[in-house]
C-alpha positions as CSV (number, residue, x, y, z in Angstrom):
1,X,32.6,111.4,-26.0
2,X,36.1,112.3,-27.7
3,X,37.5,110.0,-30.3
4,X,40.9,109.6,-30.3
5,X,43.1,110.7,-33.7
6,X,45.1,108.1,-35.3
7,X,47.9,109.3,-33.8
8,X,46.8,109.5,-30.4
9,X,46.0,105.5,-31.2
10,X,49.5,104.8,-32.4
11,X,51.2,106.6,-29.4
12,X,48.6,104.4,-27.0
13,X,50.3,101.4,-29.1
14,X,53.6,102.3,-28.6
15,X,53.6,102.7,-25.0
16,X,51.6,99.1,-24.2
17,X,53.8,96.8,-27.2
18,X,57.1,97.0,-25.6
19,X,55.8,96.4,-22.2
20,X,54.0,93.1,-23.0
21,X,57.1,92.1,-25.2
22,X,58.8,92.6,-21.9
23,X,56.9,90.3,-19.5
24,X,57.7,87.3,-22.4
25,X,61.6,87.9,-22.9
26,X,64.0,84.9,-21.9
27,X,68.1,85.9,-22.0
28,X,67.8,85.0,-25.3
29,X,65.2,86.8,-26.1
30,X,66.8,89.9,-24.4
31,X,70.1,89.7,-27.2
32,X,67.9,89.3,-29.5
33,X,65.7,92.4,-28.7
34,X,68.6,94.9,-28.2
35,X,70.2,94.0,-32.2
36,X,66.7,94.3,-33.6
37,X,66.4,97.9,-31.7
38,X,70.6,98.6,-32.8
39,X,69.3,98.0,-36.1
40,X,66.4,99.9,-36.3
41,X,68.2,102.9,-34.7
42,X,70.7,102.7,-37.5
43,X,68.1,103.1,-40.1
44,X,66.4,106.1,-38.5
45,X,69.8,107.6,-38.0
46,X,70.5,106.8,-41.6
47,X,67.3,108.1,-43.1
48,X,66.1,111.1,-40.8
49,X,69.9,112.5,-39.1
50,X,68.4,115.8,-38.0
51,X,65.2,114.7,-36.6
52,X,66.8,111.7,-34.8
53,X,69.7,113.5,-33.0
54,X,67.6,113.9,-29.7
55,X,66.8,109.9,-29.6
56,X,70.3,108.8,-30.2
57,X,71.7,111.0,-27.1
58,X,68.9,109.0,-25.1
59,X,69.6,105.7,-25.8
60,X,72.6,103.6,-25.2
61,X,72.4,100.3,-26.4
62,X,74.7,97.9,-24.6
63,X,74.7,93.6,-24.7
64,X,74.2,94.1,-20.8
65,X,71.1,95.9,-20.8
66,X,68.0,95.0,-18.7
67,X,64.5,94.5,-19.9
68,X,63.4,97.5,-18.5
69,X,66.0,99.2,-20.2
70,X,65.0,97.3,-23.4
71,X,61.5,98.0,-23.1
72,X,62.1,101.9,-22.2
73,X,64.6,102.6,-25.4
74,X,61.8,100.5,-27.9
75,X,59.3,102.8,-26.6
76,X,61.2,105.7,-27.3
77,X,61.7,104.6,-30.9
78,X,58.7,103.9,-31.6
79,X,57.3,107.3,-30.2
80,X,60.2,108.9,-31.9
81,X,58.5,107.6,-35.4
82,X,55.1,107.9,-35.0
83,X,55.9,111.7,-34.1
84,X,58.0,111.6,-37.4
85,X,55.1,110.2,-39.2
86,X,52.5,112.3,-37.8
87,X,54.3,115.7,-38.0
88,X,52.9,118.2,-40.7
89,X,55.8,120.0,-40.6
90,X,58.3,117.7,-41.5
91,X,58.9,117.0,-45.2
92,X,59.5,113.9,-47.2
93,X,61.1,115.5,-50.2
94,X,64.2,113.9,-51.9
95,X,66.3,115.2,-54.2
96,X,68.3,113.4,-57.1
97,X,72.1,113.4,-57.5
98,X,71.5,116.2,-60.7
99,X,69.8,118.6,-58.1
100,X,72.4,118.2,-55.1
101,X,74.9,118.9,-57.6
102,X,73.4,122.2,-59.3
103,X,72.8,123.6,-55.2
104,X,76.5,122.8,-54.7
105,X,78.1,123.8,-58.2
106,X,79.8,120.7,-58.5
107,X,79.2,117.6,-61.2
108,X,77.3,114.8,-60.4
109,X,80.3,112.3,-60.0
110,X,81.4,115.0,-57.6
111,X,78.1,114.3,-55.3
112,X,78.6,110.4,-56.0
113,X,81.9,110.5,-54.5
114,X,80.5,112.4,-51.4
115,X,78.4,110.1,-51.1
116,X,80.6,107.1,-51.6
117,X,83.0,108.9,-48.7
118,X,80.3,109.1,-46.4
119,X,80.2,112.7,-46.7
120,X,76.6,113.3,-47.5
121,X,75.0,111.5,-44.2
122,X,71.5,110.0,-44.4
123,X,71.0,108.9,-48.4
124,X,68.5,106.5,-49.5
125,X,70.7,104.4,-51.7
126,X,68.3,103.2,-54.8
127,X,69.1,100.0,-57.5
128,X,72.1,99.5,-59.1
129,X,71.9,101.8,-61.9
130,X,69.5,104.4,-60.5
131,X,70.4,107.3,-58.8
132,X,70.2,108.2,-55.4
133,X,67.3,109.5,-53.3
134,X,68.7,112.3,-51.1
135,X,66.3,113.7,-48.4
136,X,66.2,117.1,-47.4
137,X,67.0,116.2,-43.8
138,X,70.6,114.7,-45.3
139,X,73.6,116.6,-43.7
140,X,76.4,117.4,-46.1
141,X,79.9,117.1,-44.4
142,X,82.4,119.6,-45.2
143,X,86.0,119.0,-45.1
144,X,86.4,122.1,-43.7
145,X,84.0,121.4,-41.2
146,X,81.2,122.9,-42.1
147,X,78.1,120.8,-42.0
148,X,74.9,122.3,-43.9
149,X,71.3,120.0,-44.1
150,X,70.6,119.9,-47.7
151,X,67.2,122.0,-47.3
152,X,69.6,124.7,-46.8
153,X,72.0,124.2,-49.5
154,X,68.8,124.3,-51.4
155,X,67.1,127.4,-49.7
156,X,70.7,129.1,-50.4
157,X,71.3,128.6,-53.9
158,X,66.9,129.5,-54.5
159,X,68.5,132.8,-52.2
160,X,71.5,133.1,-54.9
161,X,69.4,132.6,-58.4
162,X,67.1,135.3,-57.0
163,X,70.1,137.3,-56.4
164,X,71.4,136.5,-59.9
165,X,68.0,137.6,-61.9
166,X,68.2,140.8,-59.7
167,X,71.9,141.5,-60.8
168,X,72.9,144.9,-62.3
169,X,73.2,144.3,-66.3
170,X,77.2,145.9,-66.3
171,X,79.9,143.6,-65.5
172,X,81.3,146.4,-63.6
173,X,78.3,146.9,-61.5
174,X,78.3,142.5,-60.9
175,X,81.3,142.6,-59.5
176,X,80.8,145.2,-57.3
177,X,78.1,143.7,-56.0
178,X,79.6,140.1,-55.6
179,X,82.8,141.7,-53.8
180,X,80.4,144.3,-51.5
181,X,78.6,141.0,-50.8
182,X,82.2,138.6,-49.7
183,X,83.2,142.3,-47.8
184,X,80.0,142.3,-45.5
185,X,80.7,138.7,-44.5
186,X,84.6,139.6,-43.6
187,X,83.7,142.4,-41.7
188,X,80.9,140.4,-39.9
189,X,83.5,137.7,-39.0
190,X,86.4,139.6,-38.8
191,X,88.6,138.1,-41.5
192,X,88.8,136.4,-44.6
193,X,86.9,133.2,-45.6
194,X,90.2,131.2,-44.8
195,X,90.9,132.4,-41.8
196,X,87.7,132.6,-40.0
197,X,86.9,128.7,-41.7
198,X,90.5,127.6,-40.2
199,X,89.8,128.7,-36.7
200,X,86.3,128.0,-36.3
201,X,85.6,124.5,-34.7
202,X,81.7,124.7,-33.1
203,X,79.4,126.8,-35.5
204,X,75.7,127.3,-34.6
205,X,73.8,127.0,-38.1
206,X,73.1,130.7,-38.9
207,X,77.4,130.3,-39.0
208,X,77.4,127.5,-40.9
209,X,74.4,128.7,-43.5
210,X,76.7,132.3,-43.8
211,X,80.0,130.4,-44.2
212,X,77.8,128.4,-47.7
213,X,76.9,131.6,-49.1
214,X,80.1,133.7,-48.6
215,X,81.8,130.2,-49.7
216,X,79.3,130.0,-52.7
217,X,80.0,134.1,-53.3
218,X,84.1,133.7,-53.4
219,X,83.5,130.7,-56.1
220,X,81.1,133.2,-58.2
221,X,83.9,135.6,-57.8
222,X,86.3,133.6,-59.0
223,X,84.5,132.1,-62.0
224,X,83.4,135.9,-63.1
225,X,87.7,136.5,-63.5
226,X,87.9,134.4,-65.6
């Protein structure tokens, strides 16, 4: 005879909890329901943006909704988290303010006032005083935009000091590479970085990961003039 995993258990769980909650709930009990699940939603919205996208577009919380309703959207949250908390592939890593910032090549009080704006979505906000915990899964906002998770902005700038330790020693030969770099990306979009970024509204993420880089390249470019 099988045993069943933990998670097997804890999807069982998920299905039956809702559905006795549901044979007890008054009117009352239904208002009361649907702000605790309007809350909750918030949170994983808040804490996992990515990962949650699917479960938002499936549920619609309303005041009017009926139990079965009520008991079909908590099931689907609380499948949505076991799933998150089961799945080896997702990562719990967080990042401080200092490591955002040196992905980004901006100063801390730069990233503070993203995140103050509302411009880095799904930060763990610590104590007064302490700094932020910022998950990989967090979306960073452009204002062009752009929206990048900040796994990527990390994978990028790993791609770029890589890239930097394997630069030709001559300046001449560093810029060359920088500006055959920024070229390949014009030609690939068929204009500049201003005009492609101006005109493009919907970008799948292999766009949005090129416009960081050739972004990140024109800033190199422009510091190395200096």
């Amino acid at each position: 005879m099988s045993t069943l995993t933990e998670r097997e258990i804890a999807l069982a769980e998920a299905i039956i909890i809702p559905s006795l909650i549901a044979q007890q709930l008054d009117q009352q009990d239904q208002v009361q329901l649907s702000t605790f699940l309007k809350v909750l939603l918030k949170y994983i919205e808040k804490t996992s943006p990515v990962s949650a996208e699917h479960l938002v577009q499936q549920i619609h919380l309303k005041d009017d909704l009926t139990v079965q309703q009520l008991q079909q959207y908590f099931q689907l949250i609380l499948v949505h988290q076991i799933n998150i908390a089961t799945d080896p592939t997702i990562s719990n890593k967080k990042y401080t303010t200092g490591d955002i910032a040196r992905f980004f090549g901006v100063s801390v009080a730069t990233i503070n006032n993203w995140i103050h704006k509302g411009r880095i979505v799904g930060v763990e906000k610590g104590e007064r005083f302490k700094q932020a915990r910022i998950p990989e899964d967090a979306i960073y906002l452009s204002t062009t935009g752009e929206n990048i998770t900040i796994k990527e902005a990390s994978e990028l700038y790993q791609t770029e000091v890589e890239r930097t330790s394997l630069r030709p020693t001559t300046a001449i030969e560093e810029m060359k590479e920088l500006i055959d770099a920024i070229y390949h990306y014009e030609q690939k979009y068929k204009g500049t970085y201003e005009e492609v970024t101006v005109t493009s509204t919907i970008m799948t993420s292999q766009q949005q990961r090129d416009f960081t880089e050739w972004q990140q390249l024109l800033r190199t470019l422009q510091d190395f003039k200096r």
